[in-house]
MOPAC internal coordinates of N, CA, C and O (Angstrom, degrees):
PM7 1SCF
backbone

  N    0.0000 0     0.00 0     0.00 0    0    0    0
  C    1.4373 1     0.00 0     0.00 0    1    0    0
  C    1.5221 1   108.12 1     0.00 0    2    1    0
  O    1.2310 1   126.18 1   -53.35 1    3    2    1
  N    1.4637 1   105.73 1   126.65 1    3    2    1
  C    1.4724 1    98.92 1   168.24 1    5    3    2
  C    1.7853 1   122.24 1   -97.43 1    6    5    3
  O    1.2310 1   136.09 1   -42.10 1    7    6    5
  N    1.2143 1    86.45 1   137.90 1    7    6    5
  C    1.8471 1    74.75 1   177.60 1    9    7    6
  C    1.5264 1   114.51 1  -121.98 1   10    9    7
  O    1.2310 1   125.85 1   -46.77 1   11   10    9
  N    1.5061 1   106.36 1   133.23 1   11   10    9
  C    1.5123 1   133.77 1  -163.03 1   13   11   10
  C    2.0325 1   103.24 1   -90.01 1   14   13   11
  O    1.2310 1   125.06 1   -12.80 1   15   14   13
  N    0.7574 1   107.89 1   167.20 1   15   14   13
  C    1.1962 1   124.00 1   142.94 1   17   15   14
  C    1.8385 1   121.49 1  -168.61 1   18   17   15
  O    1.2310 1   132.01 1     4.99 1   19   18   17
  N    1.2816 1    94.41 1  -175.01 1   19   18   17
  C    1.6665 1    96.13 1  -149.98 1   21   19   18
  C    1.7922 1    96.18 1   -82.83 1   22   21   19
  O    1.2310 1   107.23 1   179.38 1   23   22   21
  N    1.1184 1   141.40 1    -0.62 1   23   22   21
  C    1.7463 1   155.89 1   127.98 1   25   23   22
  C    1.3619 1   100.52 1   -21.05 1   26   25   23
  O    1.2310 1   123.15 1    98.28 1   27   26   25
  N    1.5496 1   111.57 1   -81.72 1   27   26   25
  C    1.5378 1   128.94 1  -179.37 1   29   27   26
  C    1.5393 1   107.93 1   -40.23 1   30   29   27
  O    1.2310 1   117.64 1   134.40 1   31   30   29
  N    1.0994 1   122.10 1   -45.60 1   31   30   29
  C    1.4854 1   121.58 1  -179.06 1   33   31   30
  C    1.2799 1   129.18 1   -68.89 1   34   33   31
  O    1.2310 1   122.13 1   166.04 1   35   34   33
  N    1.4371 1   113.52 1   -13.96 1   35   34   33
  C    1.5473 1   115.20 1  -165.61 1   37   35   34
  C    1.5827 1   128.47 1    51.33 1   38   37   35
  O    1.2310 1   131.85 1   163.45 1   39   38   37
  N    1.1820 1    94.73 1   -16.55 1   39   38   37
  C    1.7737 1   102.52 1   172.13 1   41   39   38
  C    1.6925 1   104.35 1   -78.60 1   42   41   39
  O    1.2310 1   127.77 1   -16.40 1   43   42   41
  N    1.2601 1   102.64 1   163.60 1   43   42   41
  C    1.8031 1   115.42 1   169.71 1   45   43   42
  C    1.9146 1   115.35 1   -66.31 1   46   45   43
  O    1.2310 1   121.23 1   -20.13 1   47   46   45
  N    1.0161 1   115.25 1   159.87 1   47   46   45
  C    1.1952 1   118.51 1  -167.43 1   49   47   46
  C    2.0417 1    99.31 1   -78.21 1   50   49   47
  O    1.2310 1   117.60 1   154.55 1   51   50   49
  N    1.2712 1   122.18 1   -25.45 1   51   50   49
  C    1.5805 1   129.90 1   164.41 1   53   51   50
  C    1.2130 1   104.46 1   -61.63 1   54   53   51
  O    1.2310 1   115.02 1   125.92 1   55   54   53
  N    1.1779 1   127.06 1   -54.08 1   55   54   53
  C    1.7536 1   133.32 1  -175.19 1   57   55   54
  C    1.1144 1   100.77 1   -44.69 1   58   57   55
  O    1.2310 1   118.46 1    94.74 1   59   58   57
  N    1.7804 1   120.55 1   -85.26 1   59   58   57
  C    1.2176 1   128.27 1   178.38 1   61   59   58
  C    1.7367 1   112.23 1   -30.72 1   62   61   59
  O    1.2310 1   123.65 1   119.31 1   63   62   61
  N    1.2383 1   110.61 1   -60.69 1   63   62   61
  C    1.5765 1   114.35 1   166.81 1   65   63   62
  C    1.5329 1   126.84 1     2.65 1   66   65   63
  O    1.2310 1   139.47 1    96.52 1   67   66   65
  N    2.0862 1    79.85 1   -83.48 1   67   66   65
  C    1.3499 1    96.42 1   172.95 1   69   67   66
  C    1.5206 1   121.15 1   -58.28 1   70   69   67
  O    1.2310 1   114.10 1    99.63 1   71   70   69
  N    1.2033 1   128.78 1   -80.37 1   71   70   69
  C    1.3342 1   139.88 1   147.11 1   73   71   70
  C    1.5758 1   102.97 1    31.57 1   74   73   71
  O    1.2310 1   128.31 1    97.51 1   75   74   73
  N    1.5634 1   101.61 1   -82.49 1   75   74   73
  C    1.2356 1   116.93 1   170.41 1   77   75   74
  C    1.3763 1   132.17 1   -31.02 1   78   77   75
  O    1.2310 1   120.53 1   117.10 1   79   78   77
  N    1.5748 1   116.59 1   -62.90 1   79   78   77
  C    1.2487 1   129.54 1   156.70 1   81   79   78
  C    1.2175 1   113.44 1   -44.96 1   82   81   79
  O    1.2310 1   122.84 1   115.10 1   83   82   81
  N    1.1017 1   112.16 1   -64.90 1   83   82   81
  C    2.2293 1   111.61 1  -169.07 1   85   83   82
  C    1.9019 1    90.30 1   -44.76 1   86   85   83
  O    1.2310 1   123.83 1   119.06 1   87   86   85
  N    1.3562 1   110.25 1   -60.94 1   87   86   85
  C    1.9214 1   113.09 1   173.74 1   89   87   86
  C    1.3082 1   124.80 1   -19.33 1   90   89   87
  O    1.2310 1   126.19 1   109.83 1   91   90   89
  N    1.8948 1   105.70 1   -70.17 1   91   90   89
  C    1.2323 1   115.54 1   170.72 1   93   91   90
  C    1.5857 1   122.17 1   -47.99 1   94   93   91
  O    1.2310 1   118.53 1   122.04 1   95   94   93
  N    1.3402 1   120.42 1   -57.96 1   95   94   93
  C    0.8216 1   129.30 1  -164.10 1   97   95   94
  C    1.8982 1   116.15 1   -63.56 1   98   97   95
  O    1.2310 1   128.64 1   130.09 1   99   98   97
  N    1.2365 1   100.96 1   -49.91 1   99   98   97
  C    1.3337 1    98.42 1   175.25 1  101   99   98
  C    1.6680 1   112.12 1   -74.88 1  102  101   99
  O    1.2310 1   118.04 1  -160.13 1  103  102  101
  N    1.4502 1   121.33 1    19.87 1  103  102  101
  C    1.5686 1   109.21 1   157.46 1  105  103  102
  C    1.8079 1    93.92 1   100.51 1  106  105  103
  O    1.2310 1   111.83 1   163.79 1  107  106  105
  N    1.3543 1   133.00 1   -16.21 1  107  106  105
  C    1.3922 1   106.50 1  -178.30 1  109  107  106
  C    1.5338 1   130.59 1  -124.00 1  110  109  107
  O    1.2310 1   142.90 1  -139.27 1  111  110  109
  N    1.2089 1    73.13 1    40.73 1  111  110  109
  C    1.9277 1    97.67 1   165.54 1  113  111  110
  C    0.9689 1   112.68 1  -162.75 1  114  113  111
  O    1.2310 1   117.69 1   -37.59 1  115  114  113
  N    2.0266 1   122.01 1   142.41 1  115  114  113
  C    1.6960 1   103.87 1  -174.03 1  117  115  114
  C    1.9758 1    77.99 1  -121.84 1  118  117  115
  O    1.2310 1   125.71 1   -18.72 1  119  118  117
  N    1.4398 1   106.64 1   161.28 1  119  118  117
  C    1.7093 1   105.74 1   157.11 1  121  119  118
  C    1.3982 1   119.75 1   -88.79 1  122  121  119
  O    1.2310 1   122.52 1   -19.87 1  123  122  121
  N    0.8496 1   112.77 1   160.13 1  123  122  121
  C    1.6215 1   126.91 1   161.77 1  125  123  122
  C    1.4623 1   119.63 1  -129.88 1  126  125  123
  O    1.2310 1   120.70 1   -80.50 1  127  126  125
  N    1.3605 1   116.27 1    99.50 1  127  126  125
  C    1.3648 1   127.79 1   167.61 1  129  127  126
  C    1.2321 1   124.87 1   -45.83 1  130  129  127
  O    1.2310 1   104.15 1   -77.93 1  131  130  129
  N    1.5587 1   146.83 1   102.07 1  131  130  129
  C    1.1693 1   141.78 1   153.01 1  133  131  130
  C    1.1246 1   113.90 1  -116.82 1  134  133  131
  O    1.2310 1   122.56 1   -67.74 1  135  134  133
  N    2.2418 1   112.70 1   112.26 1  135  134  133
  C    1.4620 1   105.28 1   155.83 1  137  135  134
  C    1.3547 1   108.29 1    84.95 1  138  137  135
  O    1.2310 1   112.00 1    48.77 1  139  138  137
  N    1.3504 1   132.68 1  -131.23 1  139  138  137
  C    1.3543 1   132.93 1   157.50 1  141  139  138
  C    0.9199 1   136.03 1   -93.54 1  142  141  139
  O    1.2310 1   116.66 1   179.34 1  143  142  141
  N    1.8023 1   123.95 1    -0.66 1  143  142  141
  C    1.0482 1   134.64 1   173.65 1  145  143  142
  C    1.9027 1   102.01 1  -123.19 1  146  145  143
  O    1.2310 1   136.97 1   -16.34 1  147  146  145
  N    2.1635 1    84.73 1   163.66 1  147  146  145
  C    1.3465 1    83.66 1   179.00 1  149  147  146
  C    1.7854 1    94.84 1  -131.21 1  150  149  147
  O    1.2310 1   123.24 1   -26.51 1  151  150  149
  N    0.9887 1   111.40 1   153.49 1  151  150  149
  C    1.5368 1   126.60 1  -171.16 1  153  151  150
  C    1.7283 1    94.13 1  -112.51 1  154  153  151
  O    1.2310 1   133.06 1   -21.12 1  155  154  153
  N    1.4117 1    92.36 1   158.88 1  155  154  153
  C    1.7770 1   118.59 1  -176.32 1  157  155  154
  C    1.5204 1   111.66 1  -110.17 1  158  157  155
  O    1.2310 1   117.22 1   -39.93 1  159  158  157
  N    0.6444 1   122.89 1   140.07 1  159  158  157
  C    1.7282 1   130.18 1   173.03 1  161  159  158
  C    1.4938 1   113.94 1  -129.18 1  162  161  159
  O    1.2310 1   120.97 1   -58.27 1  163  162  161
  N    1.2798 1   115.76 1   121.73 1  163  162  161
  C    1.8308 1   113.41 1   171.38 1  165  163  162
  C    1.3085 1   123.87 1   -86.91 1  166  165  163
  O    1.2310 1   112.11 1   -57.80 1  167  166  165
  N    1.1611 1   132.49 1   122.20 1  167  166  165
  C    1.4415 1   126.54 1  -154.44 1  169  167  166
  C    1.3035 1    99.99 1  -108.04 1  170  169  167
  O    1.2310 1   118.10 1   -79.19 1  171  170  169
  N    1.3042 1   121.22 1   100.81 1  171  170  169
  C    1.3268 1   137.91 1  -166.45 1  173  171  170
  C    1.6027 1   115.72 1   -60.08 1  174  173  171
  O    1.2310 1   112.27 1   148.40 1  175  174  173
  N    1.4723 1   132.19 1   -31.60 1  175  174  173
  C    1.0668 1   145.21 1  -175.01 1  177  175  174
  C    1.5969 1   101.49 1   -54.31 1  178  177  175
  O    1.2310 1   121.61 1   138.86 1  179  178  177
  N    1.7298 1   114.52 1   -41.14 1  179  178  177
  C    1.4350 1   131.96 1  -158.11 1  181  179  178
  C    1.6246 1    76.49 1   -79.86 1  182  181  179
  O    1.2310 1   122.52 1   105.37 1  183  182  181
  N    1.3234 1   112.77 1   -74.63 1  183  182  181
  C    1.6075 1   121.10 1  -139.71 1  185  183  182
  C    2.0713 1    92.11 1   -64.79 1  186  185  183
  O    1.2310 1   122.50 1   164.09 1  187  186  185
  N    1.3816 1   112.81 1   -15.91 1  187  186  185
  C    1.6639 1   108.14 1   163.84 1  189  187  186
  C    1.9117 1   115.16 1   -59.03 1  190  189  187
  O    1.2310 1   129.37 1   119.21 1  191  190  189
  N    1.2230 1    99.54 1   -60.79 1  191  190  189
  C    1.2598 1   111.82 1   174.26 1  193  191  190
  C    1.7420 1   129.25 1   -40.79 1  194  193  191
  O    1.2310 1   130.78 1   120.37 1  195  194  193
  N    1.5467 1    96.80 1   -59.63 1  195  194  193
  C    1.5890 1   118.28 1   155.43 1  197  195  194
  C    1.1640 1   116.42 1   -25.38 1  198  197  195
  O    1.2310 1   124.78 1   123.13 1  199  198  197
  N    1.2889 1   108.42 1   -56.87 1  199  198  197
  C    1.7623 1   144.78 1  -170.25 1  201  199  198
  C    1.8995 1    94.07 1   -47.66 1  202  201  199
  O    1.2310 1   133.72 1   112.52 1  203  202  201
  N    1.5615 1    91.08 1   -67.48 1  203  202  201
  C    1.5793 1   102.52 1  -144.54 1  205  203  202
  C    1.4180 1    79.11 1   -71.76 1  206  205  203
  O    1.2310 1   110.36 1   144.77 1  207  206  205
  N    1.5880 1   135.71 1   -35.23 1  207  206  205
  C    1.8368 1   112.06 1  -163.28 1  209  207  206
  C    1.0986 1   122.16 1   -56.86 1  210  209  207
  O    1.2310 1   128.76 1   145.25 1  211  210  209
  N    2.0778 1   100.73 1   -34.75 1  211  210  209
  C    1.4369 1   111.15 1  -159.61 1  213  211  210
  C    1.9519 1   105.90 1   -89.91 1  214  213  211
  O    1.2310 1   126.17 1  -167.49 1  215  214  213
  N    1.2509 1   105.75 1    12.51 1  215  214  213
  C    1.6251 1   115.19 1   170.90 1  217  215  214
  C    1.3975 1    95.06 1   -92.50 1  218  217  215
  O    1.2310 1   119.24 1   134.30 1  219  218  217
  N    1.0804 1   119.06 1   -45.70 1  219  218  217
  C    1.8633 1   121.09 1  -156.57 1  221  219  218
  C    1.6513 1    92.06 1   -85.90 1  222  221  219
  O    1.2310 1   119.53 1  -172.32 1  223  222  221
  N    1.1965 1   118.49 1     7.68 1  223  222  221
  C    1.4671 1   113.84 1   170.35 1  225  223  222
  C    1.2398 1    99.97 1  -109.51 1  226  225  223
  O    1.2310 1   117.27 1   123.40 1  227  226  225
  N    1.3736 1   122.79 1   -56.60 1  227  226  225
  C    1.6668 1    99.51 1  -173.30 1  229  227  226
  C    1.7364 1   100.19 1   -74.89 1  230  229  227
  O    1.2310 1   107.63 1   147.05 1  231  230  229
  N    1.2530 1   140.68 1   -32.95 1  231  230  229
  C    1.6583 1   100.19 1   178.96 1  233  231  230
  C    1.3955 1   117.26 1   -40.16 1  234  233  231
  O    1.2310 1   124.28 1   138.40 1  235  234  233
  N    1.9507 1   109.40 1   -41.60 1  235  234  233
  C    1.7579 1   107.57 1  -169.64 1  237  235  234
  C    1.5713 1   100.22 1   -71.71 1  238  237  235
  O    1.2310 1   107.15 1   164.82 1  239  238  237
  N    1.1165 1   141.55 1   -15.18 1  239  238  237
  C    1.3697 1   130.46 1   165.15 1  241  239  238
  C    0.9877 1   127.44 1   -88.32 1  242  241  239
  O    1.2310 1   112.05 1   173.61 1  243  242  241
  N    1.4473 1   132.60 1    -6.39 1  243  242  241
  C    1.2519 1   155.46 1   157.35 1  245  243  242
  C    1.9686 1   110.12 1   -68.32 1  246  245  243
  O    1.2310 1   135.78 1   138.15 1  247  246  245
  N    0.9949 1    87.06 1   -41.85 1  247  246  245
  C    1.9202 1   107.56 1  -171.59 1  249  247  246
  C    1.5263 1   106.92 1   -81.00 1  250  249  247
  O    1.2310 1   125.37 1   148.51 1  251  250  249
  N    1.3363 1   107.29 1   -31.49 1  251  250  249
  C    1.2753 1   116.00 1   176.91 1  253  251  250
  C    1.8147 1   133.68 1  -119.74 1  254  253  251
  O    1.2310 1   132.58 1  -175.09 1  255  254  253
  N    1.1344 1    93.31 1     4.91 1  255  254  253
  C    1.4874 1   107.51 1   139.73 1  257  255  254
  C    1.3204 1   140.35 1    20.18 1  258  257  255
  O    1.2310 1   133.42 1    93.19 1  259  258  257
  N    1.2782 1    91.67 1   -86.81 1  259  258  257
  C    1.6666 1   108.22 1  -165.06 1  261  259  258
  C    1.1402 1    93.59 1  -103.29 1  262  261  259
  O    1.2310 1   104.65 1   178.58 1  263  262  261
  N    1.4834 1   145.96 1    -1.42 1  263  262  261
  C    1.2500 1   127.35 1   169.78 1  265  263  262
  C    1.5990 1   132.60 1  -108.69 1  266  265  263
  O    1.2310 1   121.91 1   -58.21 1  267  266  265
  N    1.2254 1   113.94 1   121.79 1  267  266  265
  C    1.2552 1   135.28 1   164.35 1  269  267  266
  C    1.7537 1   145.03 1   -43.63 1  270  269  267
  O    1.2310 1   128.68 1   -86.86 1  271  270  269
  N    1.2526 1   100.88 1    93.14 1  271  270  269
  C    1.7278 1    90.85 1  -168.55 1  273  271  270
  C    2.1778 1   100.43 1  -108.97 1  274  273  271
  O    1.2310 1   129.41 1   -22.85 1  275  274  273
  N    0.9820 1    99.47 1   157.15 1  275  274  273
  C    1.5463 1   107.95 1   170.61 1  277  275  274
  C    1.8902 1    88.32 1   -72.44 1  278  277  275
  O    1.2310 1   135.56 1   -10.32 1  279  278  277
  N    1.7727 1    87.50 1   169.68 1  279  278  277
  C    1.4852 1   110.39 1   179.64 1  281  279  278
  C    1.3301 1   121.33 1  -118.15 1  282  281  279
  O    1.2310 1   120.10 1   180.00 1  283  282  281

């Protein structure tokens, strides 16, 4: 287990915050409360999925490439 804190990040402790939230929320991190602190967990099942969309995006950007549409 690695353990982070918001020092390590160089970002502000709100940044991380948010960050966090957008995480939780979309399914690929859960917390765990202990005491006065709360710990992060990555829930790999999500970050698999993530995985497979952002492949099936670059083949279609890979596939589609060279072609040109107006905007």
């Amino acid at each position: 287990m690695t353990l982070l804190n918001v020092t390590d990040t160089g970002a502000t402790q709100a940044n991380v915050s948010n960050h966090l939230r957008v995480l939780r929320r979309a399914g690929m991190i859960v917390l765990e409360p202990r005491g006065r602190y709360t710990y992060y967990r990555l829930v790999p099942e999500t970050l698999e999925g993530a995985a497979r969309q952002l492949t099936d995006l670059a083949a279609r950007a890979r596939a589609t490439a060279a072609t040109s549409r107006p905007c």
